[in-house]
C-alpha positions as CSV (number, residue, x, y, z in Angstrom):
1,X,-32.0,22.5,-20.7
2,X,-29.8,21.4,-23.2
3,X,-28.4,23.5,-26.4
4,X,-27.8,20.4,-28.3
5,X,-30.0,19.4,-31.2
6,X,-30.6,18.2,-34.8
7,X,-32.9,20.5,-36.7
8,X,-34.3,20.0,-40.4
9,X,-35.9,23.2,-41.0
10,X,-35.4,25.0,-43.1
11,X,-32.0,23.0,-43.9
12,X,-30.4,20.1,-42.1
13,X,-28.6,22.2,-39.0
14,X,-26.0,20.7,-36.7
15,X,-26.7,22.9,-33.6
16,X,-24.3,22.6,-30.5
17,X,-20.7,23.5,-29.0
18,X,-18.3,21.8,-30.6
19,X,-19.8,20.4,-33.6
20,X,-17.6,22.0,-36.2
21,X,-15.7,18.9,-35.3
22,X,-18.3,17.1,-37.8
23,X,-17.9,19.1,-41.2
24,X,-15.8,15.9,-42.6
25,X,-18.3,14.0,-42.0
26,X,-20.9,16.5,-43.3
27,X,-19.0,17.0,-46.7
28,X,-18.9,12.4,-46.8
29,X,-22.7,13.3,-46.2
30,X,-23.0,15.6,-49.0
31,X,-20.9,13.6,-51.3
32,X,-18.1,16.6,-51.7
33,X,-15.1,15.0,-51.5
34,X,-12.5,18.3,-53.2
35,X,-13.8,21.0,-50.9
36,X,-13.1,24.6,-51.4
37,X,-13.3,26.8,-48.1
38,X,-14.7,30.2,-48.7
39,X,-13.7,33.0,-46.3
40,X,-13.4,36.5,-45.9
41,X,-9.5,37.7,-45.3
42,X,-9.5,38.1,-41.5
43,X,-10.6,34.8,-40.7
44,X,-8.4,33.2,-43.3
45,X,-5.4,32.9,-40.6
46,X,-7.3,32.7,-37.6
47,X,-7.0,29.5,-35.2
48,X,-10.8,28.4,-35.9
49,X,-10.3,28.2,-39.5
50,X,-7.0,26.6,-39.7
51,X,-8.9,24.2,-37.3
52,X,-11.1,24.1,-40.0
53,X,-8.9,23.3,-42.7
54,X,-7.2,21.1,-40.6
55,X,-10.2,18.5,-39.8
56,X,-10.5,18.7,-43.7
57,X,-6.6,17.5,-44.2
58,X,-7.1,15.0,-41.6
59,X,-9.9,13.0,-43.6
60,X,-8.2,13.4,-46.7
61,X,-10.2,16.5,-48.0
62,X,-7.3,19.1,-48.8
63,X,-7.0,22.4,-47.0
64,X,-8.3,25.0,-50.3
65,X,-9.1,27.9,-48.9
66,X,-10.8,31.0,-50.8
67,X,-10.3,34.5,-49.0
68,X,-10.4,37.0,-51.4
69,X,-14.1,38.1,-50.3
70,X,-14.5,42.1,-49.1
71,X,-17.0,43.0,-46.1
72,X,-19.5,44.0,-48.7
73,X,-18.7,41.1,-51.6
74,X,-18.7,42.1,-55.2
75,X,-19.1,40.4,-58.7
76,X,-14.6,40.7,-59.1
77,X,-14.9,38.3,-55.6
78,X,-17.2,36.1,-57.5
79,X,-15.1,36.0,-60.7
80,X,-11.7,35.7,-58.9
81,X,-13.9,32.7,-56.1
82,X,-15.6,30.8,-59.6
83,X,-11.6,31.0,-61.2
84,X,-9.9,29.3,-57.9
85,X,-13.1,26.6,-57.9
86,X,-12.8,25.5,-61.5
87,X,-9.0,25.7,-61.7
88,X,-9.0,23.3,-58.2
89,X,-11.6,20.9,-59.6
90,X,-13.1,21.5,-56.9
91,X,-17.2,19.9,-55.9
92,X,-18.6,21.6,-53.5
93,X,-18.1,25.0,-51.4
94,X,-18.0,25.3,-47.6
95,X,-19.1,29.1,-47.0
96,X,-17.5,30.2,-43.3
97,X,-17.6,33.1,-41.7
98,X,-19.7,35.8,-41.8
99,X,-22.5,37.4,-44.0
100,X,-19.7,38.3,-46.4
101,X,-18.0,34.9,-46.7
102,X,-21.5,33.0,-46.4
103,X,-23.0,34.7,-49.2
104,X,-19.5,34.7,-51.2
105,X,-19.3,31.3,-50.5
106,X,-22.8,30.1,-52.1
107,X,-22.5,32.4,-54.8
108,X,-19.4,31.1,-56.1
109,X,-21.3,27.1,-55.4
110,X,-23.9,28.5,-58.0
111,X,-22.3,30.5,-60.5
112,X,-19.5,28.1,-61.5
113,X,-21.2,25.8,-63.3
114,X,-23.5,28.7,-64.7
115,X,-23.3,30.0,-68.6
116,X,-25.1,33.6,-68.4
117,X,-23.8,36.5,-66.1
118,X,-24.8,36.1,-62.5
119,X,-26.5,39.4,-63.2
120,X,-29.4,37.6,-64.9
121,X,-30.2,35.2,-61.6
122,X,-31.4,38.2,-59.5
123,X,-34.3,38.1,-57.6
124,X,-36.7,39.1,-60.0
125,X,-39.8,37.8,-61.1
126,X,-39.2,34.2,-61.7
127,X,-35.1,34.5,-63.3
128,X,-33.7,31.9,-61.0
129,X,-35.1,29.6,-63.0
130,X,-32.8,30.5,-66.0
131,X,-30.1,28.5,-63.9
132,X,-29.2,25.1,-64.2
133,X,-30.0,23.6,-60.7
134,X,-27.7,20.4,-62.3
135,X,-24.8,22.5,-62.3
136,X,-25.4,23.8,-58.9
137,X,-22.5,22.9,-56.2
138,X,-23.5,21.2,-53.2
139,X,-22.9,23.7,-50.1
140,X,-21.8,23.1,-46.8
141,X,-22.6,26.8,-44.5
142,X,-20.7,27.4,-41.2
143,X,-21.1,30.7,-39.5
144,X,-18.8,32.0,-37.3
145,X,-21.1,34.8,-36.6
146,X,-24.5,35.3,-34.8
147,X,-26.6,37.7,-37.3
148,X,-26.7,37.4,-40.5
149,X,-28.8,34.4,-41.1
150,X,-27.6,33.8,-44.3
151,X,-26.7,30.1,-43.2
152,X,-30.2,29.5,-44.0
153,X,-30.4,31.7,-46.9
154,X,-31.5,30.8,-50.5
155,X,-30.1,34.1,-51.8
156,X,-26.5,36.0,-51.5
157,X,-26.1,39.7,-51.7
158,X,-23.6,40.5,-54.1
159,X,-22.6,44.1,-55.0
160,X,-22.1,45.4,-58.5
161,X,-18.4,46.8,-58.2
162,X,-19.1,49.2,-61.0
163,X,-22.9,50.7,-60.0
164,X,-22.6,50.2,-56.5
165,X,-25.7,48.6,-56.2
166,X,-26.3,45.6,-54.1
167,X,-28.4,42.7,-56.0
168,X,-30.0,39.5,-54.1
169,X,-29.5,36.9,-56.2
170,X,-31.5,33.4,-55.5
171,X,-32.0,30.1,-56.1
172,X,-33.6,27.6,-54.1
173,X,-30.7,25.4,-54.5
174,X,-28.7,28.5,-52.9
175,X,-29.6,27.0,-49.8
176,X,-26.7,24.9,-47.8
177,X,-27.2,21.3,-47.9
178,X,-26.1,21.2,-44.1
179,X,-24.7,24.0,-41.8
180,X,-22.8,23.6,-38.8
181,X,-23.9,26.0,-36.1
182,X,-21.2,25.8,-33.8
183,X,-21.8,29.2,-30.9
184,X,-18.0,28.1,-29.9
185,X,-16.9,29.5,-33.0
186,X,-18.4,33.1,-32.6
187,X,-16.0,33.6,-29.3
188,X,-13.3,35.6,-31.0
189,X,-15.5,37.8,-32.1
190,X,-14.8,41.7,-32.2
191,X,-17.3,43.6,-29.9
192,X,-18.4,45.7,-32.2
193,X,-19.0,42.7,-34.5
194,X,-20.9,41.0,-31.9
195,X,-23.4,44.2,-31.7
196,X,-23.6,44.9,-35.0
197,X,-24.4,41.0,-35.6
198,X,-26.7,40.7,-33.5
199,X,-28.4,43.9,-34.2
200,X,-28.9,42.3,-37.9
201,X,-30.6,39.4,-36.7
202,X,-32.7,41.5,-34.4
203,X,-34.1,44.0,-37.4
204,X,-34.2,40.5,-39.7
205,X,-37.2,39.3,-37.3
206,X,-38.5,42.9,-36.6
207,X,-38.7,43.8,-40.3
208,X,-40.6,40.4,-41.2
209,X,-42.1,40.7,-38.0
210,X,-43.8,44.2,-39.8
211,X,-44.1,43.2,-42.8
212,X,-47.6,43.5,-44.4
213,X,-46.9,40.0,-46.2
214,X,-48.9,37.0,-45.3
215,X,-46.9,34.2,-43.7
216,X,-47.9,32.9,-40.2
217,X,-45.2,30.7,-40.0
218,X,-42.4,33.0,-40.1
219,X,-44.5,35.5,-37.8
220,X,-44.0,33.6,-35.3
221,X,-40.4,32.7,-35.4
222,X,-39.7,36.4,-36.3
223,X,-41.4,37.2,-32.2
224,X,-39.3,34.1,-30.7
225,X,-36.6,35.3,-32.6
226,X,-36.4,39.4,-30.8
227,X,-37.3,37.8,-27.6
228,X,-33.8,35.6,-28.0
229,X,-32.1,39.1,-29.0
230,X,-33.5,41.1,-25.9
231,X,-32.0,38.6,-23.5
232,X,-29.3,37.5,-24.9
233,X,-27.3,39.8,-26.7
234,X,-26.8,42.3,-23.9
235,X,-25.8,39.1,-21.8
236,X,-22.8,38.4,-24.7
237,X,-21.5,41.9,-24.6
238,X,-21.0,42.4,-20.9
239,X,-19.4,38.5,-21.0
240,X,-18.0,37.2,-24.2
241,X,-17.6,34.0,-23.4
242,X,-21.3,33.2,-22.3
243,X,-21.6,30.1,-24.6
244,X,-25.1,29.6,-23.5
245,X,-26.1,32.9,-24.7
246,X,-24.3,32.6,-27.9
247,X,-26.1,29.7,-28.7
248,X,-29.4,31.5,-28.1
249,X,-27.6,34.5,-30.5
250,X,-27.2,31.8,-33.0
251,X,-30.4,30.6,-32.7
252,X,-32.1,33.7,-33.3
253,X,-29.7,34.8,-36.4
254,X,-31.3,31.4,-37.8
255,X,-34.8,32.5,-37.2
256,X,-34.1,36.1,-38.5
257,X,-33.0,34.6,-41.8
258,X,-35.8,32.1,-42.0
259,X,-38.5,35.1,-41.1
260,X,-37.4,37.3,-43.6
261,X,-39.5,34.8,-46.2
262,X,-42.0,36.7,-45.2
263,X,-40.4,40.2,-46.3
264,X,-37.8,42.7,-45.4
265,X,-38.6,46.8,-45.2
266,X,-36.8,49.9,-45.5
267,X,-34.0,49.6,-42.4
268,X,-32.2,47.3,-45.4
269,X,-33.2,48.8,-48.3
270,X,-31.5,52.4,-46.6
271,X,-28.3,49.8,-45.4
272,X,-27.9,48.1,-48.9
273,X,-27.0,51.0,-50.4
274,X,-24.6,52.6,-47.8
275,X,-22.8,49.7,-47.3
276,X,-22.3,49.6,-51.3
277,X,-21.1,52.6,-51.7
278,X,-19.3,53.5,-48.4
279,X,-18.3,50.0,-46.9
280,X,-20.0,49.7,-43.9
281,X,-21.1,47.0,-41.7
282,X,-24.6,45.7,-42.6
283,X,-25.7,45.2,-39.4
284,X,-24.6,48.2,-38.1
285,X,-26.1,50.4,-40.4
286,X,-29.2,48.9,-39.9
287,X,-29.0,49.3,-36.4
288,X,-28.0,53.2,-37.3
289,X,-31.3,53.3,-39.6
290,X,-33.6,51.6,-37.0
291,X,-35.6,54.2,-35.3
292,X,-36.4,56.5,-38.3
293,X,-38.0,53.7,-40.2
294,X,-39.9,52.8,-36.7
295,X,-41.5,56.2,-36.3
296,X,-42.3,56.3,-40.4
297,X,-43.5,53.2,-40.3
298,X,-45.9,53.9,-37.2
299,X,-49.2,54.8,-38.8
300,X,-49.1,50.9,-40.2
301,X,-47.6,48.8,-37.5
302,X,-48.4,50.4,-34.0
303,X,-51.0,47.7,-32.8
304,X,-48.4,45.1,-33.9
305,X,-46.0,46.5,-32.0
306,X,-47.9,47.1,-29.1
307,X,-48.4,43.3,-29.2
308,X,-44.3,42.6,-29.8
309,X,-43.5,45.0,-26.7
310,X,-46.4,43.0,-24.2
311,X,-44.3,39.3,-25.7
312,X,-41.2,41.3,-24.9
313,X,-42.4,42.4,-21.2
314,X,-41.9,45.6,-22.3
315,X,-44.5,48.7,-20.9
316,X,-46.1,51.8,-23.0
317,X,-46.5,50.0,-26.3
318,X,-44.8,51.4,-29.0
319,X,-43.5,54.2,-26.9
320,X,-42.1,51.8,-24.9
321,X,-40.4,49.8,-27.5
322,X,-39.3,52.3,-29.2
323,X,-37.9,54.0,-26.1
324,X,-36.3,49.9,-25.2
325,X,-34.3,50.1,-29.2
326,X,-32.8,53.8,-28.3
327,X,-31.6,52.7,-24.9
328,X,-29.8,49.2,-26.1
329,X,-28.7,51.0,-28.9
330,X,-26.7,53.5,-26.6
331,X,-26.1,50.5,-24.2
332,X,-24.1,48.7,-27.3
333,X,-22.2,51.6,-28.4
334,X,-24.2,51.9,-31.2
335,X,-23.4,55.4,-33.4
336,X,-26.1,57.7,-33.0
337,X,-26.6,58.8,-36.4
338,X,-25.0,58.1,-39.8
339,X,-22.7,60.9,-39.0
340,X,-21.6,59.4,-35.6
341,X,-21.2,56.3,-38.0
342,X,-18.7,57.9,-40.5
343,X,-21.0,58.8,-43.7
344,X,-20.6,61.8,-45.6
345,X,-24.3,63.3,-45.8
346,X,-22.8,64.4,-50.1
347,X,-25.3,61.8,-52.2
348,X,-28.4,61.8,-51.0
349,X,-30.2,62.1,-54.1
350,X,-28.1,58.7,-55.0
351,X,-28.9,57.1,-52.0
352,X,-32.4,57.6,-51.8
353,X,-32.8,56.3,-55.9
354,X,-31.2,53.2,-55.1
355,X,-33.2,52.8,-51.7
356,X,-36.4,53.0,-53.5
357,X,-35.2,50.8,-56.5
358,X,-34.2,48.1,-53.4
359,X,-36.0,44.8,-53.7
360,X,-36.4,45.2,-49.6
361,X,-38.5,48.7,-50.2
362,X,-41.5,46.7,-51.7
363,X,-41.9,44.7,-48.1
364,X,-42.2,48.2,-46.2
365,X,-45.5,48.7,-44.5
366,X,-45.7,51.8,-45.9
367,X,-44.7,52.7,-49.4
368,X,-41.2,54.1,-49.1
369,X,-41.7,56.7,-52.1
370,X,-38.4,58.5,-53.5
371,X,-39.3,62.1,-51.0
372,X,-40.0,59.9,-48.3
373,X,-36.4,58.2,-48.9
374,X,-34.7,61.3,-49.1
375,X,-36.3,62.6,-45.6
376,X,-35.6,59.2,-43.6
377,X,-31.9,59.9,-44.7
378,X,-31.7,63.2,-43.7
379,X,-33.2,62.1,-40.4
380,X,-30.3,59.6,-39.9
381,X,-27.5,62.7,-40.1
């Protein structure tokens, strides 16, 4: 079998080792010919992104780089991001890295040419169409990580550096023009990265996978997707340098991203706002979250999970899977609580208000009401 191809859904993808050796070629294909990179800080002097910025110099495309981007990015990134692309003349964005820099990076594409506060693009109702889609940057997407999806993403999470809140904010033109999925590029990664990557893309399917939403189509990538999770990421964390298995890791962060049309539940609307307002990792805090919102979200999704855990070839039904999360959670090194995980259990109250008030909270299979909020937390200490 070969991990080589060309996909078009839902964006153009260049799948395959070694293809970030193509993103001149993708940026003459999108017509951006001033490029600004978009990074977080500890990629920015790395070997794959100077490789980066080097193929760029080579075909004449400048090496501007943008790496001013936290783990959780906030609206100061954006404004410091939008200041460096207007003051560069710069055309287009190539988002690389991680969820952070991904989402940064598109953000940045659609808010420069923008008049209101990015504020009034959230994903609400039908604001995205206050944009101008004219004014829109083209987007080039290259993740260096295996989870987050947000390659495929018509939304970036941005956090409100004075509330502390986490806002999606969307438009379909949010959504790269190409990406570059390159599994070569995910090597270097941390382990604990790796895990908590992966993780993200695994709750991504099972959360649209649960979801109460109609959408057959991302149903079944959000099955495909776990089953690529189950057998690959354990695979990448006893061998890092399993290419083959990263590719299937990349794959799957893909399909997570492209499921979640169909909804997200309460694992991210808990996660948004701890990572806002401690500065944790995404996908490991929804990893942390995980079996709390399984067992609360029982009553609704049992018989679909018994059908996940036979796809899976795992026994007992929900028992069983929920028994198969618990052990490859301890099997990753995953923290056993949110105390394990570093939280202080001091705002609950907070938390819980801005759980509910999530846009993820309305895709729950069961209504996740402010006392229900406040006990899943306090089952996570």
């Amino acid at each position: 079998m070969t991990l080589t191809a060309n996909w078009s859904y839902p964006t153009a993808i260049r799948f395959g080792a070694g293809r970030i050796k193509e993103l001149a070629k993708a940026c003459e294909a999108t017509g951006i010919k001033r490029p600004l990179l978009v990074t977080d800080r500890g990629l920015a002097n790395l070997p794959i992104t100077q490789n980066a910025l080097d193929l760029l110099d080579k075909a004449g495309l400048g090496r501007a780089m943008f790496s001013e981007v936290d783990p959780n990015p906030s609206d100061i990134n954006l404004e410091a991001g939008v200041k460096v692309f207007k003051a560069g003349n710069h055309d287009g964005v190539i988002a690389f890295g991680g969820g952070s820099g991904l989402d940064l990076g598109k953000v940045i594409a659609f808010q420069a040419g923008q008049t209101r506060p990015v504020w009034d693009f959230e994903d609400v109702d039908d604001w995205w169409t206050r944009a101008d889609a004219d004014a829109i940057a083209p987007i080039i997407a290259v993740p260096t990580t295996a989870g987050t999806g947000s390659e495929v993403g018509r939304a970036g999470v941005l956090t409100n550096a004075k509330t502390h809140v986490k806002k999606i904010i969307f438009h379909p033109k949010i959504l790269p023009a190409i990406v570059i999925c390159d599994p070569e590029l995910t090597v270097g990664m941390p382990t604990v990265i790796t895990v908590g990557t992966g993780l993200d893309a695994f709750i991504h399917c099972l959360e649209a996978y649960s979801s109460p939403f109609y959408h057959p189509m991302s149903q079944g990538i959000a099955l495909e997707g776990m089953r690529l999770v189950k057998e690959n990421l354990p695979k990448v964390f006893a061998d890092p340098n399993d290419i083959e298995a990263r590719s299937h890791l990349m794959s799957a962060a893909a399909m997570g991203a492209t499921a979640f049309q169909k909804g997200l539940g309460a694992m991210h609307a808990m996660s948004h706002p701890i990572g806002a307002t401690y500065n944790t990792h995404h996908g490991m805090t929804n990893a942390v979250v995980m079996p709390a919102v399984l067992k609360f979200n029982r009553p609704a999704i049992e018989g679909r999970i018994d059908a996940l855990a036979a796809y899976l070839g795992i026994e007992g039904g929900f028992d069983g899977f929920y028994d198969y999360v618990m052990k490859l959670r301890a099997d990753l090194g995953v923290p056993a609580t949110l105390t394990d995980f570093g939280v202080p259990n001091d705002r609950l109250d907070d938390l819980a208000a801005m759980a509910v008030a999530d846009p993820c909270a309305g895709g729950n299979p069961v209504e996740l009401t402010l006392d229900a909020a406040k006990s899943l937390y306090k089952d996570c200490f």
